[in-house]
C-alpha positions as CSV (number, residue, x, y, z in Angstrom):
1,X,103.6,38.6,58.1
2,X,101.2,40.5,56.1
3,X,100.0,43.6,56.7
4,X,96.1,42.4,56.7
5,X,97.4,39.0,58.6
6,X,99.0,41.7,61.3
7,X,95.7,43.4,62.0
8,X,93.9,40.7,62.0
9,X,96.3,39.1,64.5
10,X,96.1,42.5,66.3
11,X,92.8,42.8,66.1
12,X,91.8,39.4,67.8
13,X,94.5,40.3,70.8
14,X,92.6,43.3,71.7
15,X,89.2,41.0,71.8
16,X,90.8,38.7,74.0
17,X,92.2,41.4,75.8
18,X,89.2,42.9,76.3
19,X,87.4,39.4,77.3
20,X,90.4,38.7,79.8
21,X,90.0,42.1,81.7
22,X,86.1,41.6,81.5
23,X,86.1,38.1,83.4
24,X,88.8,39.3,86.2
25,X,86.9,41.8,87.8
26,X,83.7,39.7,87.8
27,X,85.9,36.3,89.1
28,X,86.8,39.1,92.1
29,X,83.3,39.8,92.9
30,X,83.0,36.1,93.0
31,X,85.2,35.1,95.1
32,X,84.7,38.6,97.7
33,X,82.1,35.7,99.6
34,X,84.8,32.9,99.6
35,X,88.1,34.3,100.7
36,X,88.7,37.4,102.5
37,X,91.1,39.9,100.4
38,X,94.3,39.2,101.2
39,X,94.4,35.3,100.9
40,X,93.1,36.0,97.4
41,X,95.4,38.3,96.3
42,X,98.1,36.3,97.7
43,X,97.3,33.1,96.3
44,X,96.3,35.2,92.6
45,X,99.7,37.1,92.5
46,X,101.7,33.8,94.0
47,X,100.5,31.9,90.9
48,X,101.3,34.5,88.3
49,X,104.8,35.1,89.4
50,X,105.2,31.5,88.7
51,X,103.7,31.8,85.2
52,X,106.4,34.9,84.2
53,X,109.4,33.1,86.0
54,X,110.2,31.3,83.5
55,X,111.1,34.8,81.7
56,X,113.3,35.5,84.4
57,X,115.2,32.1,84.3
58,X,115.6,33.0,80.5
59,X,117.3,36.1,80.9
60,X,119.4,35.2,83.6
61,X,120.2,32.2,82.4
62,X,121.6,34.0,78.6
63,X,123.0,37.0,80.6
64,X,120.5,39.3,79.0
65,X,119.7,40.6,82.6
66,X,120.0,44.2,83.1
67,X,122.1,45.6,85.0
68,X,120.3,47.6,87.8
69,X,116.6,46.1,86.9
70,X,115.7,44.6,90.0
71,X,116.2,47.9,91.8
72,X,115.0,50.3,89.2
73,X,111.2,48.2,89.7
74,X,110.9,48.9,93.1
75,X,109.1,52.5,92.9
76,X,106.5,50.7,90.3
77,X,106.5,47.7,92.3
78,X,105.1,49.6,95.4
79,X,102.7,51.3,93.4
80,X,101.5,48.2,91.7
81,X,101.4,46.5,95.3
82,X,98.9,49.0,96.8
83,X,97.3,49.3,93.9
84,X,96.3,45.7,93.5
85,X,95.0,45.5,97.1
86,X,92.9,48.3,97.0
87,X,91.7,47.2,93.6
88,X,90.9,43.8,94.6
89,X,89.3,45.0,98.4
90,X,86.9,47.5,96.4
91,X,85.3,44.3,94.9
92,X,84.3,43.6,98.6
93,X,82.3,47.1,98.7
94,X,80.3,47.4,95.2
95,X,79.5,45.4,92.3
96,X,82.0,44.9,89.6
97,X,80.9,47.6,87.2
98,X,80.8,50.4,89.6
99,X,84.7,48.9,90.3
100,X,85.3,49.0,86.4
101,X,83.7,52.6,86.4
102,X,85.3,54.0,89.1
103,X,88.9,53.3,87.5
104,X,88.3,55.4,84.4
105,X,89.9,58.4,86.2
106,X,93.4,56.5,86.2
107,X,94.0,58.7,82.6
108,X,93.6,61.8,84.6
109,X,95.9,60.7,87.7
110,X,98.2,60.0,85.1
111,X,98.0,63.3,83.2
112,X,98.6,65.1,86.4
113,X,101.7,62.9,87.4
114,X,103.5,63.6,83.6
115,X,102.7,67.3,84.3
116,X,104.6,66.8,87.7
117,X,107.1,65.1,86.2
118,X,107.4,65.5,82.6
119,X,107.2,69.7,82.2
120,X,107.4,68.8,78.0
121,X,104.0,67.4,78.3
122,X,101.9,70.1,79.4
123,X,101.0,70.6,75.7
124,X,98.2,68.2,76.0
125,X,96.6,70.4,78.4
126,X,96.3,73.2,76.0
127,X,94.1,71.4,74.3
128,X,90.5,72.2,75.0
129,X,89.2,68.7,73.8
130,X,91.4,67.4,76.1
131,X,90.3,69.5,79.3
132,X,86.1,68.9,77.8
133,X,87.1,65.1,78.1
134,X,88.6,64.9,81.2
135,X,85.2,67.0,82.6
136,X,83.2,63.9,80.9
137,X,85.4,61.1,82.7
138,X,84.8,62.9,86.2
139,X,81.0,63.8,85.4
140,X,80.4,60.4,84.1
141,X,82.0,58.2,86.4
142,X,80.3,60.8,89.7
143,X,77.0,60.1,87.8
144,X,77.1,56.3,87.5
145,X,78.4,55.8,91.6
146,X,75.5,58.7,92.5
147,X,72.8,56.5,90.7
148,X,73.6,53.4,92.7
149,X,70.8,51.7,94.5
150,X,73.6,52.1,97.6
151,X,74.8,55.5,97.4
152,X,75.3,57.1,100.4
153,X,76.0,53.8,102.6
154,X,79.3,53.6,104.4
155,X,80.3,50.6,102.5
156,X,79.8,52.1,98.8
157,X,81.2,55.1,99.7
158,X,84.7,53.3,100.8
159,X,84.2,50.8,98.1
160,X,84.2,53.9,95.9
161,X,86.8,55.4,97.9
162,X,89.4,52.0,97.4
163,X,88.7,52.1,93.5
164,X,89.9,55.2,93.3
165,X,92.8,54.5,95.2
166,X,93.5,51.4,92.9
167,X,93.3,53.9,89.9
168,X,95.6,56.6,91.7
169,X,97.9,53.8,92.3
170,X,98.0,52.4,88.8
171,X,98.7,55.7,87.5
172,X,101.5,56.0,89.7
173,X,102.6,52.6,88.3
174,X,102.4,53.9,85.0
175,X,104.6,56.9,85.6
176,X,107.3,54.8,87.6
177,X,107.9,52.0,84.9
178,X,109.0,54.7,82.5
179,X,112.5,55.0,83.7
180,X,112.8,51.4,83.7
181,X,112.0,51.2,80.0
182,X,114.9,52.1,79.1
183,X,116.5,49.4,80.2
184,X,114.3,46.3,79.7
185,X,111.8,45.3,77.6
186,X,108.3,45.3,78.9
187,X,107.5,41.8,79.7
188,X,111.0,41.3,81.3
189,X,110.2,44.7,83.5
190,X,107.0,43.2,84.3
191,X,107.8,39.4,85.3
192,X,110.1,41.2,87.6
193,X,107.4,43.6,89.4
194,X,105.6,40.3,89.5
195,X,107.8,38.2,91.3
196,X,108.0,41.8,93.6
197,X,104.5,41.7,94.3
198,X,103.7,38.4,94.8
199,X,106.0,38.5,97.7
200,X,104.6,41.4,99.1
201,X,101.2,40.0,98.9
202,X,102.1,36.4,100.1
203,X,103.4,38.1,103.7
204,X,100.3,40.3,103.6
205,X,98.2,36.9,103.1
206,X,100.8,34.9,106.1
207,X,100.3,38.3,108.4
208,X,96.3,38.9,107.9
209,X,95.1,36.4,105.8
210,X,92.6,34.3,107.5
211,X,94.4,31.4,108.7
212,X,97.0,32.9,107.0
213,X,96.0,31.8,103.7
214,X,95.5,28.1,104.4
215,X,91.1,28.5,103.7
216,X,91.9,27.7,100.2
217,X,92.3,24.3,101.4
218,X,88.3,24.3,102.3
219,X,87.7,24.9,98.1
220,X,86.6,22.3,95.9
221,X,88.7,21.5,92.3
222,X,86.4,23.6,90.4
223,X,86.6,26.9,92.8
224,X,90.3,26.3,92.7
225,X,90.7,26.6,89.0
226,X,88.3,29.4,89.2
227,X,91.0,31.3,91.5
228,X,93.9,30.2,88.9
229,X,91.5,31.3,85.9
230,X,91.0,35.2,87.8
231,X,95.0,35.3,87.9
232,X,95.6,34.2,84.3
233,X,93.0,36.5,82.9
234,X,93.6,39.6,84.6
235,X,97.7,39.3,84.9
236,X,99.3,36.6,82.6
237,X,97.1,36.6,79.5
238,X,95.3,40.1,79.4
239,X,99.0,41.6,79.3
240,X,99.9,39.5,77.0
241,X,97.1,39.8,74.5
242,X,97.5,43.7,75.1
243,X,101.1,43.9,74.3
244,X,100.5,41.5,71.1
245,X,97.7,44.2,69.8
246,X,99.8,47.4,71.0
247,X,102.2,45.9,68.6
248,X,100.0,45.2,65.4
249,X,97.6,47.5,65.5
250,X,99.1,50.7,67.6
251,X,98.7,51.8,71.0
252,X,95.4,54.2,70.5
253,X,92.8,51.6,69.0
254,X,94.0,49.4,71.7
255,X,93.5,52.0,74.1
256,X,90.5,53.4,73.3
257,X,88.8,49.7,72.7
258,X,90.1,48.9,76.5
259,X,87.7,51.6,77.7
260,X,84.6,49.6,76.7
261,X,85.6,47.0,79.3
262,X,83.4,48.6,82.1
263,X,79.9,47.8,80.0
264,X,81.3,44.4,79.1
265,X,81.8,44.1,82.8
266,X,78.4,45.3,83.5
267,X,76.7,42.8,81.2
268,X,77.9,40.2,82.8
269,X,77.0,41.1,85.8
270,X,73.1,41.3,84.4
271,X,73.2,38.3,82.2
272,X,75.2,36.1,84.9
273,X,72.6,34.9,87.3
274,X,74.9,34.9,90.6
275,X,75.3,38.6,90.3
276,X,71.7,39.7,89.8
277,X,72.8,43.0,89.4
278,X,70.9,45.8,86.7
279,X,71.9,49.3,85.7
280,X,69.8,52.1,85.3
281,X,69.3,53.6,81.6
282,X,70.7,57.2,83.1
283,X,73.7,54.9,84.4
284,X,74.6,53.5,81.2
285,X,74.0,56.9,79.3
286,X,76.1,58.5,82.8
287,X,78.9,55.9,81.8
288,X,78.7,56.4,78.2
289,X,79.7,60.1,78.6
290,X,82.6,59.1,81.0
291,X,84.1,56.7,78.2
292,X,83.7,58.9,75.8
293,X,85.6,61.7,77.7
294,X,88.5,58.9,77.9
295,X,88.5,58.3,74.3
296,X,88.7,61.9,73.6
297,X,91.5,62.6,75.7
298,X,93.5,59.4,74.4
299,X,92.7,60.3,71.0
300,X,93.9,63.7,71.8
301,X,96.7,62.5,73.5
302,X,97.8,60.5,70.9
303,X,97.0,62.9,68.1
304,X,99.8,65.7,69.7
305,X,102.4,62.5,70.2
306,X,102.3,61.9,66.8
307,X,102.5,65.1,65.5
308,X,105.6,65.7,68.1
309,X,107.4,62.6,66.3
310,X,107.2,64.1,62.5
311,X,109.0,67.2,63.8
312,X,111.4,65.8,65.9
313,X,112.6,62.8,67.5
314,X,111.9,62.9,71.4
315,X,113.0,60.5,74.1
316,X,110.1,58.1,73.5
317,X,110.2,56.8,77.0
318,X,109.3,60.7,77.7
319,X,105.6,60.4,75.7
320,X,102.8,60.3,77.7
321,X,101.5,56.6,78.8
322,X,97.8,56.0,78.1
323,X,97.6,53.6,80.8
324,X,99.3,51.2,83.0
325,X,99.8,49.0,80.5
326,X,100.7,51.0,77.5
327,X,103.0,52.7,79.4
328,X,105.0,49.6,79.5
329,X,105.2,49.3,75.5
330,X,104.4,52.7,74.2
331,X,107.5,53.9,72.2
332,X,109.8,51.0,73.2
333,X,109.6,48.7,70.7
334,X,113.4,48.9,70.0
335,X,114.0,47.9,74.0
336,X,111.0,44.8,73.9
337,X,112.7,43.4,70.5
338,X,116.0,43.2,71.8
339,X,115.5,41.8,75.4
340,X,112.4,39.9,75.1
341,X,113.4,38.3,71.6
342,X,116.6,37.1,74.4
343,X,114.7,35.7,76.7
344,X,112.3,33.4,74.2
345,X,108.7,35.6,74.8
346,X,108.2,36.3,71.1
């Protein structure tokens, strides 16, 4: 392939990409009146883990399994469990964009894990940009949620309260797939988690679920394919598309494009008539500033990474993720060519 045919093929992913993970969170919101939380999460996650079986079957079936990688998912697996029912209850609370804003502190979250964890990237703190952008994501993001027609009420408060969760527990997901990149390939690593949490959610949905998940049954066709459409966007094709771009155009653009998804999100929820929702002007000049701060501190982020690799050659499992998905591709392109090439993903 070309190098222009690469970035244009890179290009498009990140547009679909960015499309996929705009029409998930409104599909939520949608469906927040239809099915309570964890029959839509069971039924969402059930379906995708049939989708990324197949990858599974592949590797299992060539012996290109690795050794260890259904244990090594488990701490990301619990992560990515919690995280997806907090993210999806939230949708219950507050509109869609306040959801999509409210998740913009995940870089931060993450920045203080690899500090925990990873001593070797305290550099990025050093950087004064870096610090100035994190201030802007905080600011921001507080701005947007203290502008609400609702702020104050119980209900946006927790809704608040669960996205923030959802980001804390995505980040935590981020740091805890890591380790397992350096022994599968990314979409391998993440079929598995998904198999993981579908189960998890399925005996949420059979233990709380109203009527233990059977109301789907009361749908009609269209609603149905609605339901699938949510899962496919948000978990089989967004990740997809993401890791497609990742690869052709590099991890920052990617990145830094993603962070636009919350004013995509919030356009549809103004030009869509079931949502009838509007933001203020201070709220989109409040969320302006917050994805800007992200931007800067990916771009700063990425900026010392870079630098790092023309002196030396680290670990590159050890670099800082940008976000939960990035962290699954970041740096392990060697890994994803060998096992996912195996297992017929390419």
């Amino acid at each position: 392939m070309s190098a222009a045919a690469s970035q244009a093929l890179g290009i498009g992913a990140i547009v679909v990409t960015l499309l996929a993970w705009t029409g998930t969170p409104l599909l939520l919101k949608f469906f927040s009146d239809k099915l309570d939380v964890w029959t839509m999460n069971g039924w969402r996650y059930g379906f995708v883990a049939l989708v990324w079986s197949p990858v599974i079957f592949f590797a299992l079936a060539r012996k290109k399994f690795p050794k260890g990688l259904w244990k090594a998912v488990l701490p990301a697996t619990a992560f990515n469990t919690a995280a997806q029912v907090c993210f999806a209850a939230s949708f219950y609370m507050i509109d869609a964009s306040t959801v999509a804003f409210a998740l913009r502190p995940q870089i931060i979250f993450v920045t203080l894990g690899a500090l925990i964890f990873f001593p070797a990237e305290r550099r990025v703190t050093k950087s004064p940009w870096f610090l100035g952008g994190g201030v802007l994501v905080i600011g921001g993001v507080m701005t947007v949620i203290a502008l609400g027609d609702d702020f104050g009420s119980g209900a946006n408060a927790f809704g608040v309260l669960l996205a923030v969760l959802a980001a804390f527990g995505f980040s935590g997901y981020a740091l805890a797939i890591r380790p397992v990149m350096k022994i599968a390939g990314p979409f391998l690593a993440y079929a598995v988690i998904s198999a993981y949490t579908a189960v998890g959610c399925i005996v949420l949905m059979l233990i709380f679920g109203e009527r233990a998940g059977a109301t789907v049954t009361g749908l009609s066709g269209e609603i149905l394919l609605l339901l699938g459409l949510s899962a496919m966007l948000g978990l089989a094709i967004g990740h997809t598309t993401y890791y497609t771009a990742i690869k052709h155009i590099g991890v920052a653009p990617s990145s830094a494009l993603i962070q636009l998804q919350p004013f995509t999100v919030a356009i549809g929820e103004v030009l869509l008539p079931m949502f009838a929702v509007t933001m203020l002007l201070s709220q989109w000049v409040a969320g302006s500033v917050a994805v800007f701060g992200a931007i800067v501190m990916l771009a700063v982020q990425h900026r010392i990474a870079m630098r790092d690799r023309l002196i030396k050659h680290p670990d590159p499992v050890e670099d800082l993720a940008v976000d939960s998905a990035a962290s699954q591709f970041e740096g392990v392109m060697d890994t994803a060519d060998h096992t996912d090439e195996a297992v017929g993903v390419k």
